[in-house]
N, C-alpha and C positions, 0 to 999 in steps of 0.2 A: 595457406593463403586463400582468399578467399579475391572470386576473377568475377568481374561485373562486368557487360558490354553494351556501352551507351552510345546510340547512334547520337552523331550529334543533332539530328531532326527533330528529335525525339526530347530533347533536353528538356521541356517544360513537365514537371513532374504534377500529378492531381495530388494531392493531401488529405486527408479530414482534420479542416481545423476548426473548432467550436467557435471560435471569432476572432473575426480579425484585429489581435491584439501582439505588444511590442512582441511576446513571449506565447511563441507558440504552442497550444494546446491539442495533443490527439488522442482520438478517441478510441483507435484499431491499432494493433501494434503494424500492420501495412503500414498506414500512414505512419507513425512512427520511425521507418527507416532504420537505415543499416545503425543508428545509435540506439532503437531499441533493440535492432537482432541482436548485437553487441550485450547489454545490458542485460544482469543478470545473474543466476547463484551458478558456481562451480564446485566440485571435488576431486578431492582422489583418499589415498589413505590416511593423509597426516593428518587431513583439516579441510576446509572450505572456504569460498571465499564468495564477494559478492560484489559485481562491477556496476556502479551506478553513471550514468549518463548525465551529463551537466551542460549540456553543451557548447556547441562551437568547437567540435571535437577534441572535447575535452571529457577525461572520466577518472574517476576516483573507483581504486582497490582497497576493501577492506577485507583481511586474512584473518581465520580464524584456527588458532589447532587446537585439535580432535573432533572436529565436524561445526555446522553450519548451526549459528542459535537456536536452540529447541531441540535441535537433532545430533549432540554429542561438544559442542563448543563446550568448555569449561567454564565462561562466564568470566574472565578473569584475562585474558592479553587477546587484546586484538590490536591491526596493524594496518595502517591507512597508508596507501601509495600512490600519488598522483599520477597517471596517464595522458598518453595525445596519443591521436590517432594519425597515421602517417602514409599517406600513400606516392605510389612510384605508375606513372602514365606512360603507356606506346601506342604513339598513334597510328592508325589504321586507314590505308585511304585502297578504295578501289577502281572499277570503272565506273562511269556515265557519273563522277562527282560525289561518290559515295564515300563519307570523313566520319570514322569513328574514335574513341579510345578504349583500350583495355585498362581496366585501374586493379590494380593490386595493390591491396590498403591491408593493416592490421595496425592493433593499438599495442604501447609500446611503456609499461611500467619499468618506472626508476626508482630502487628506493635506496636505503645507506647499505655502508660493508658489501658493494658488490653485487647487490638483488637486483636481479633485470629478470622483466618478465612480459612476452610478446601474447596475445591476444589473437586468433585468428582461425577460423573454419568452424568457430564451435569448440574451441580447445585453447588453453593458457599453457605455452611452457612455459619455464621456471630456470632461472641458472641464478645461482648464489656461491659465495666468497668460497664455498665450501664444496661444494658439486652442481651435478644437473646433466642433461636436463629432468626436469619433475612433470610430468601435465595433468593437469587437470581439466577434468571434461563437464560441458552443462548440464545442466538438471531441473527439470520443470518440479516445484512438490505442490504440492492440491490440501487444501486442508480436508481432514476426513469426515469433517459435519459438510462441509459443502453440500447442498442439495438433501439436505438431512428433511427426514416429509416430518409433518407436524402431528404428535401421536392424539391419542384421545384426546374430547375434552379442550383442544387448542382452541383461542383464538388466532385463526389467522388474518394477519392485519395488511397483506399483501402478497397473490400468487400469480401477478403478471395479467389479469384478467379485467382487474379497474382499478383506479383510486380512487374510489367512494369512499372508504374508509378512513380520509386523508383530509384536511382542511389544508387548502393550496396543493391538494396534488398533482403534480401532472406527470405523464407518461410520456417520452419519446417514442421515437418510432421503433425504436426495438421491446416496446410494452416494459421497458425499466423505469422504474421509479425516482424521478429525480429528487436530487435533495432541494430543502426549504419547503417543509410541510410538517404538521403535525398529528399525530392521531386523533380519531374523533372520540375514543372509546379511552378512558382512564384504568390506571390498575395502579395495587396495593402491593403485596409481595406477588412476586410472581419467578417462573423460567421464561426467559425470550433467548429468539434466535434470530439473528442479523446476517445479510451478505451484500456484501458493498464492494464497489467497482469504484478504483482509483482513474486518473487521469492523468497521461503519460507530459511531463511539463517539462521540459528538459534545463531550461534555463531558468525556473521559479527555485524560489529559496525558501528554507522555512515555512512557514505559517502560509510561504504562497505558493506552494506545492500540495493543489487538491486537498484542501481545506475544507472538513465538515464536522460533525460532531454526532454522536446520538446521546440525545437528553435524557435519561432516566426518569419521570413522574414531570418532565419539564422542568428538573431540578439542580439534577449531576450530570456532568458530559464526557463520555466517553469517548476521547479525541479520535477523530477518523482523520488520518493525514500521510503521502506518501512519507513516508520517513524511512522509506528500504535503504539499510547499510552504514543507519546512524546511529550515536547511541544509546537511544530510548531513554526522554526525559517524561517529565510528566506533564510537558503542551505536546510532545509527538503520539503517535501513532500507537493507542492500547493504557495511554497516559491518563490517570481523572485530573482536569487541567488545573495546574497549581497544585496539586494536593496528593498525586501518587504516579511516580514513573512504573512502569511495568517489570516486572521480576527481569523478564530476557522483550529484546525487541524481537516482536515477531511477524513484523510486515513482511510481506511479501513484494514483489515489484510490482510495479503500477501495470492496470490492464489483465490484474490476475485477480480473478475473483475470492473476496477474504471473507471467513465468519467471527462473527463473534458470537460465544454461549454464554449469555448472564444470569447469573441466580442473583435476586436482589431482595434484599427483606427492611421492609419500610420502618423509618422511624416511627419510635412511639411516644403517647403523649399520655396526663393526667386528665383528672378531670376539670382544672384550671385550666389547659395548653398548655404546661409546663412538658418540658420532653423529657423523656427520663429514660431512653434508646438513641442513640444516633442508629439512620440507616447504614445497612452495610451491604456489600457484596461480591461475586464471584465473577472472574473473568474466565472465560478460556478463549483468544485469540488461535486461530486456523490451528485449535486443537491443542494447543499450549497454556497451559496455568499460568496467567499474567498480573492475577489477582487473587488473593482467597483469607475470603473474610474481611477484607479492608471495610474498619470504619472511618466513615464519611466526617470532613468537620464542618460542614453544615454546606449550604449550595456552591456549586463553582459557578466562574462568573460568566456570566452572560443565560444566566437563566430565564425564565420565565414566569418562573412563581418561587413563591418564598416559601420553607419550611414550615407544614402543618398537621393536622391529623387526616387530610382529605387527599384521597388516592391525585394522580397525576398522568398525565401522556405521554407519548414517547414525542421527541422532536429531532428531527432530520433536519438538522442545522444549513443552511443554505449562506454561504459563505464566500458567493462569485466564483466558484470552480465547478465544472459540471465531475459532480461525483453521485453515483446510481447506486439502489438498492435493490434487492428482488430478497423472496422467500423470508417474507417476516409473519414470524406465528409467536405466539407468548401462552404461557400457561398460566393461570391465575392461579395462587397459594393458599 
C-alpha cells in the first residue's frame, strides 16, 4: 500500500500544466501525480501488462501473455480491465492546531470469472477463479537507438543546440524541439532517426492525446500519438495514417522518450512524370519492426506537397499538443 502524508496547510499542490485548458496537460511525470506513478508497463512470468491513466481516478489494464508487445506478447489475446482507484483516510490532529490525513489508496481491477486485481507500491497482485496471489512488478524499458549519435556522413537536422535548421522552429526552455516546423533542407531516399517526447493528458482521448506526426518528404506521416495500451491502428502511434497500422503497437507511456529508425526509398517517375515506383519504407519503433518495406498508396492526408520526382522535408506536425523532439540526423541514400 502505498502511505502519503498531507498536511492539510499544505493542500494546494504546484503542477506543470502547459495551459490552462478543460483537460489537463503535464509535462514531468512530478506533475503528473500519483496517476502517472500509477501508470505503466508490468510483469512477471506469464505475461505483461500495461496500466493506462484516464482520469478522474479511473484506469484501464491491458494483459498480455507471454510478455509485453515486442518483448515476447504472442500478438494474438490481449485482455482489457477496467480499474478505479480507491482510497481509505485517518485523520491526524496534533498540538498548537495541527490537522493532517494519512491516505492509503491503491487501484483496484475487476474483470469476469472471478479476476480481481489490486495495484499498489509499485506491484499488481492477481487473484482469479482459479488461484493467486500472482504479482507482477514495474518495469521502465528504454528503446536501444535512444541517444543513438549520428554516424558519418549525417545530416544532423537537430542536436539541442538551435533550430536554424527549422522553418518555425522554436526551442523551449529545456533546448527541445517543439513540434510545428519543418525542415529547411529536403531529401530523396534516405536513413533518419527521430526521438519524440509525448505529453502526459490523462483525460484526452484519441486523436487528442498528444497529437503530431512526422511527414516523410512532407508527404507520408508517420503518426506520433500517446496510444500506450491500445491496439495499434493505422491513425495511432507507428500508424501511416489511413493506410498502415503497425505490425505490434509499440508506444511506450507518455513522458518516455520514443525513437523512430526510418529507411525510406523515394518514389520514382519517367520522363513524362508518370510514376512507375510507389515510395516505400521501413519502420523500427523503440527498436521494434513496425514496418518493413511497406508500399505507400500515394500521400496521406494532411500533407504538404503532392507526389513528384523532387526530394521533400521532413514536417513535425504541430497539432495543439506540446509534443518535443530532440536527436534528429538523416542519412542521404
Amino acid at each position: 500500500m502505498k502511505a502519503i502524508l498531507c498536511a492539510l496547510a499544505l493542500a494546494a499542490v504546484s503542477v506543470s500544466v502547459f495551459a490552462a485548458e478543460e483537460k489537463p496537460t503535464y509535462l514531468t511525470p512530478a506533475a503528473g501525480g500519483a496517476d502517472y506513478a500509477s501508470q505503466g508497463e508490468y510483469k512477471n512470468d506469464w505475461g505483461g501488462a500495461q496500466v493506462i491513466a484516464l482520469g478522474n481516478d479511473e484506469f484501464r489494464m491491458v494483459t498480455y501473455p507471454g510478455g509485453l508487445p515486442g518483448a515476447g506478447w504472442n500478438q494474438e489475446t490481449r485482455t482489457q480491465i477496467p480499474g478505479k482507484r480507491v482510497e481509505k483516510k485517518v485523520a491526524l490532529t496534533g498540538d498548537n492546531g495541527f490537522k493532517a490525513e494519512l491516505v492509503d489508496d491503491k487501484i483496484v481491477f475487476t474483470g469476469e470469472n472471478g479476476y480481481k486485481a489490486e495495484l499498489a507500491g509499485g506491484k499488481i497482485t492477481i487473484h482469479t477463479a482459479t488461484g493467486g496471489p500472482y504479482t507482477m512488478e514495474k518495469i521502465e524499458r528504454k528503446s536501444p537507438t535512444l541517444g543513438e549519435k549520428p554516424p558519418a556522413g549525417a545530416v544532423v537536422l537537430f542536436d539541442g543546440s538551435t533550430a536554424d535548421g527549422w522553418q518555425g522552429g522554436h526551442l523551449d526552455d529545456r533546448k527541445l524541439l517543439a513540434a510545428g516546423c519543418k525542415s529547411k533542407q529536403a531529401f530523396g531516399n534516405f536513413t533518419a532517426h527521430f526521438e519524440f517526447l509525448l505529453p502526459f493528458k490523462p483525460l484526452g482521448r484519441g486523436q487528442d492525446r498528444g497529437n503530431s506526426g512526422v511527414y516523410l518528404q512532407d508527404r507520408y506521416e508517420l503518426q506520433v500519438l500517446d496510444s500506450f495500451g491500445l491496439k495499434g491502428e493505422n491513425n495511432e502511434c507507428g500508424g501511416f495514417y489511413q493506410q498502415a497500422a503497425p505490425k505490434v503497437n509499440m508506444c511506450f507511456p507518455p513522458l518516455t522518450w520514443q525513437t523512430y529508425d526510418i529507411d525510406f526509398t523515394a518514389a520514382t517517375y519517367d520522363a513524362s512524370g508518370a510514376k512507375t515506383k510507389s515510395a516505400r519504407v521501413t519502420v523500427k519503433h523503440n527498436g521494434v519492426l513496425i514496418h518493413e518495406n511497406f508500399e505507400f498508396k500515394g500521400c496521406t492526408a494532411g500533407n504538404g506537397r503532392k507526389e513528384d520526382a523532387t526530394d521533400g522535408p521532413f514536417m513535425l506536425q504541430g497539432h495543439g499538443n506540446p509534443v518535443f523532439y530532440q536527436n534528429i540526423w538523416v542519412v542521404a541514400k
